[in-house]
C-alpha positions as CSV (number, residue, x, y, z in Angstrom):
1,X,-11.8,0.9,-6.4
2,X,-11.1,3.1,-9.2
3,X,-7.0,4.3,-9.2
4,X,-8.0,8.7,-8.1
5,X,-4.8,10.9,-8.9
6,X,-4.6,13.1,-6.4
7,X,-2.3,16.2,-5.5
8,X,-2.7,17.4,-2.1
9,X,-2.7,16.3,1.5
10,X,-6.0,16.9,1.7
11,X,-7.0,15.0,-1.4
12,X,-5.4,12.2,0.1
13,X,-7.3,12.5,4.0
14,X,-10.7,13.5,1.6
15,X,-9.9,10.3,-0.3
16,X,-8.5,8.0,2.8
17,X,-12.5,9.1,4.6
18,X,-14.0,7.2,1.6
19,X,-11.8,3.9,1.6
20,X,-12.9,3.9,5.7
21,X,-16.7,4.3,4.7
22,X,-16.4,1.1,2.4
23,X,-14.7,-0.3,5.1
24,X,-17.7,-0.3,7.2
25,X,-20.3,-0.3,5.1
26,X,-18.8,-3.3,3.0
27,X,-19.2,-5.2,6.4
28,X,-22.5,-4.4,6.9
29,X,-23.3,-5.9,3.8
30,X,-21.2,-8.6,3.9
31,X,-21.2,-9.4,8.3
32,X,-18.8,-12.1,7.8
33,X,-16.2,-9.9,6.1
34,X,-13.1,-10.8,8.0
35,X,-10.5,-9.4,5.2
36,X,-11.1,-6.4,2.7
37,X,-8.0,-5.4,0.5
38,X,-7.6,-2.3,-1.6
39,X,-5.7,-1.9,-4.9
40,X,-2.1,0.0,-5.1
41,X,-2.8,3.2,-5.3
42,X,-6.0,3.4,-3.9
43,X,-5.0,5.5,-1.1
44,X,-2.6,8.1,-2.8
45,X,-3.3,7.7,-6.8
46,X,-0.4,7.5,-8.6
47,X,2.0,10.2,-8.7
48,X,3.5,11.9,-11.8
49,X,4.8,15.1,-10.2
50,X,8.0,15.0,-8.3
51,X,6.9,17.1,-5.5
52,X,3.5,16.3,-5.0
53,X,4.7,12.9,-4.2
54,X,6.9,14.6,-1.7
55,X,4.1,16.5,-0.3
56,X,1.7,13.8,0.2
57,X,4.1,11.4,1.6
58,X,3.3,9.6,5.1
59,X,4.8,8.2,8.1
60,X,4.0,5.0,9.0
61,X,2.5,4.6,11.5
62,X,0.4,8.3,11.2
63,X,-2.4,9.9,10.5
64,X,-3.5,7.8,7.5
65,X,-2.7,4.0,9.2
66,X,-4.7,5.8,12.0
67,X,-7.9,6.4,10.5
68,X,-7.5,2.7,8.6
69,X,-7.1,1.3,12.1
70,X,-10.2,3.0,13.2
71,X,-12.4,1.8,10.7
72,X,-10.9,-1.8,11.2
73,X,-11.3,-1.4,14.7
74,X,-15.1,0.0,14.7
75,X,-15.9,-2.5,11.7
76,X,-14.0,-5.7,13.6
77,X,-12.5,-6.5,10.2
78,X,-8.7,-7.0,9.2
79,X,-7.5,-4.3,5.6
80,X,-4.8,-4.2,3.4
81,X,-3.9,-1.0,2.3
82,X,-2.2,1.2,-0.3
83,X,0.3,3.5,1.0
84,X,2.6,4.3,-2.1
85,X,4.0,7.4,-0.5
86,X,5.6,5.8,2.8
87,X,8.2,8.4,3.7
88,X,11.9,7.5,3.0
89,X,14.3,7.2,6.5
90,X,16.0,10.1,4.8
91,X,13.0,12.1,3.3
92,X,12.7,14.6,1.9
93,X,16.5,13.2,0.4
94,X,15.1,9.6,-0.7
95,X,12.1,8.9,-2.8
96,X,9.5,7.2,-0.9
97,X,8.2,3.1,-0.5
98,X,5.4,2.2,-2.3
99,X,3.8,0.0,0.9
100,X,1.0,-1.6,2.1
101,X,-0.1,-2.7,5.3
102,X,-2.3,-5.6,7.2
103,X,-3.8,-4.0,10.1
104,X,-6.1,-6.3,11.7
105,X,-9.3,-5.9,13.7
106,X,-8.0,-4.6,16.8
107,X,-6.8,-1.3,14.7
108,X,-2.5,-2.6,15.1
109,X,-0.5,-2.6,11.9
110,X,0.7,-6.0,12.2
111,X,2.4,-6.2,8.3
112,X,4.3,-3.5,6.7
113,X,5.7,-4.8,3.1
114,X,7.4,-2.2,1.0
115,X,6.9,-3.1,-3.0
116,X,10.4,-4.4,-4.0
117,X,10.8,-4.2,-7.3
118,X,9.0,-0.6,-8.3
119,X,7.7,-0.9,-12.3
120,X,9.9,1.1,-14.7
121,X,9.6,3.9,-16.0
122,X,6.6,5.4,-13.3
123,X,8.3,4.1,-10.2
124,X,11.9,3.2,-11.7
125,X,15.4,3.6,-10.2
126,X,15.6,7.0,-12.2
127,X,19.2,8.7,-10.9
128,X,19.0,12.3,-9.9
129,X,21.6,12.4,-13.3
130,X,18.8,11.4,-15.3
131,X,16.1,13.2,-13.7
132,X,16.4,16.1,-16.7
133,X,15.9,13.4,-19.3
134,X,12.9,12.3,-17.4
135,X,11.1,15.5,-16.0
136,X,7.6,13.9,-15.9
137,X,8.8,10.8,-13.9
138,X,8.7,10.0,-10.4
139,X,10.5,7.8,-8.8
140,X,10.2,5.0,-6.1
141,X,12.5,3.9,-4.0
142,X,12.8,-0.3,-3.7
143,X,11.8,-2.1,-0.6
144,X,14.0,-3.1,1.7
145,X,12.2,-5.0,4.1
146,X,11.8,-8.2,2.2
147,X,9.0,-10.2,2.8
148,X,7.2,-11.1,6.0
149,X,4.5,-13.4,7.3
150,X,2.1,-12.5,10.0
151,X,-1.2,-14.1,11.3
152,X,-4.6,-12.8,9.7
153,X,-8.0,-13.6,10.6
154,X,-8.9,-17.0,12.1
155,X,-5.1,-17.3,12.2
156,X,-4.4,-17.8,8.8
157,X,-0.6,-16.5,7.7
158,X,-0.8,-13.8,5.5
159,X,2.1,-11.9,3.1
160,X,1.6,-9.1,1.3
161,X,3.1,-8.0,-2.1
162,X,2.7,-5.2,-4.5
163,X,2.0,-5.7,-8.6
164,X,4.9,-6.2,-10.0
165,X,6.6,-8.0,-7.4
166,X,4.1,-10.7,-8.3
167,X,5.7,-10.9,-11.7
168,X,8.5,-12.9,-10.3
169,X,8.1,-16.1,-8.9
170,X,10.6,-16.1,-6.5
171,X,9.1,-13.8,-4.2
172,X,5.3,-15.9,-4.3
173,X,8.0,-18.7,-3.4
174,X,10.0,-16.8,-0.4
175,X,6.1,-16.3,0.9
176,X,5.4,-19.5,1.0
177,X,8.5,-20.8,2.0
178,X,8.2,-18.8,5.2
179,X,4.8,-20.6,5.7
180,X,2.5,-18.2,3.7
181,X,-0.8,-19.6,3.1
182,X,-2.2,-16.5,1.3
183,X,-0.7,-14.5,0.0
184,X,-2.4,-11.2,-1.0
185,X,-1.3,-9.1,-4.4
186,X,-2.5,-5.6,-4.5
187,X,-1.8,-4.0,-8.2
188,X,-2.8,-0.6,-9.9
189,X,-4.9,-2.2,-12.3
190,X,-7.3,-4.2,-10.1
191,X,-9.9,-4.7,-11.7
192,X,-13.8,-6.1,-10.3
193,X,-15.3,-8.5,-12.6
């Protein structure tokens, strides 16, 4: 799924109708399809501009993890997606998560994993102090939610983590120790071969 940069709420619902199609007509294709997962990104595009990342960012759940869990639901298949615009507790004060989520085939969010360690400089710690320096960078704010696993399809336990976090090996570790026997990394630069 190619990474779309997108600036308005409705970009992002135009764009979020299109993931759901593949959704179900991936599983027509493929009937026994019981996990499809979508890059980082793939729901929101990356953001560049400050406020358009504030504009487009979502509750969780809402209308976006909504229309996911429809097309699960409808297709009886289990997604991983791409929120990277999860509103802050505080928004609009804190920058948002960059998140994904497991809902399964019943349409329930059963894994919300908030990227940990956002990549620097597009999604670094950048200080309101700084912010001047750094006009054309957003920010992310880290995960705090550490990581977490649920059961996935045919009861398999499932984590979730986000690019970069897979660049450190104690956090593949921290899945596994917690019983993790797949572990799914969704990163910007997916690529299909």
């Amino acid at each position: 799924y190619p990474m779309p940069r997108l600036h308005t709420n409705d970009d992002v619902i135009a764009n979020a109708k299109k993931i759901c199609d593949i959704v179900k007509g991936t599983k027509i294709g493929l009937p026994g399809m019981d996990l499809i997962v979508f890059p980082e990104y793939s729901t929101m595009g990356i953001m560049y501009d400050r406020d358009e990342m504030f504009d487009t960012a979502c509750d969780i759940p809402g209308p976006l993890t909504d229309m996911f869990a429809a097309a699960c639901k409808e297709a009886k298949v289990w997604g991983v997606f791409s929120l990277t615009g999860e509103k802050h507790e505080e928004h609009p004060k804190k920058n948002p998560y960059n998140t994904l989520v497991l809902i399964n085939d019943k349409g329930e969010i059963v894994q919300k994993y908030r990227k940990i360690l956002p990549w620097t400089p597009i999604e670094g710690w950048v200080s309101e102090d700084h912010r001047p320096f750094l006009q054309n960078y957003t920010s992310i704010t880290p995960g705090n939610l550490g990581t977490i696993v649920t059961e996935g399809p045919k009861g398999m336990k499932i984590s979730l983590i986000v690019c970069d976090d897979g660049n450190y090996p104690e956090i593949w570790r921290d899945c596994a120790m917690k019983g993790a026997e797949l572990i799914v990394r969704s990163q910007g630069y997916s690529k299909l071969y």
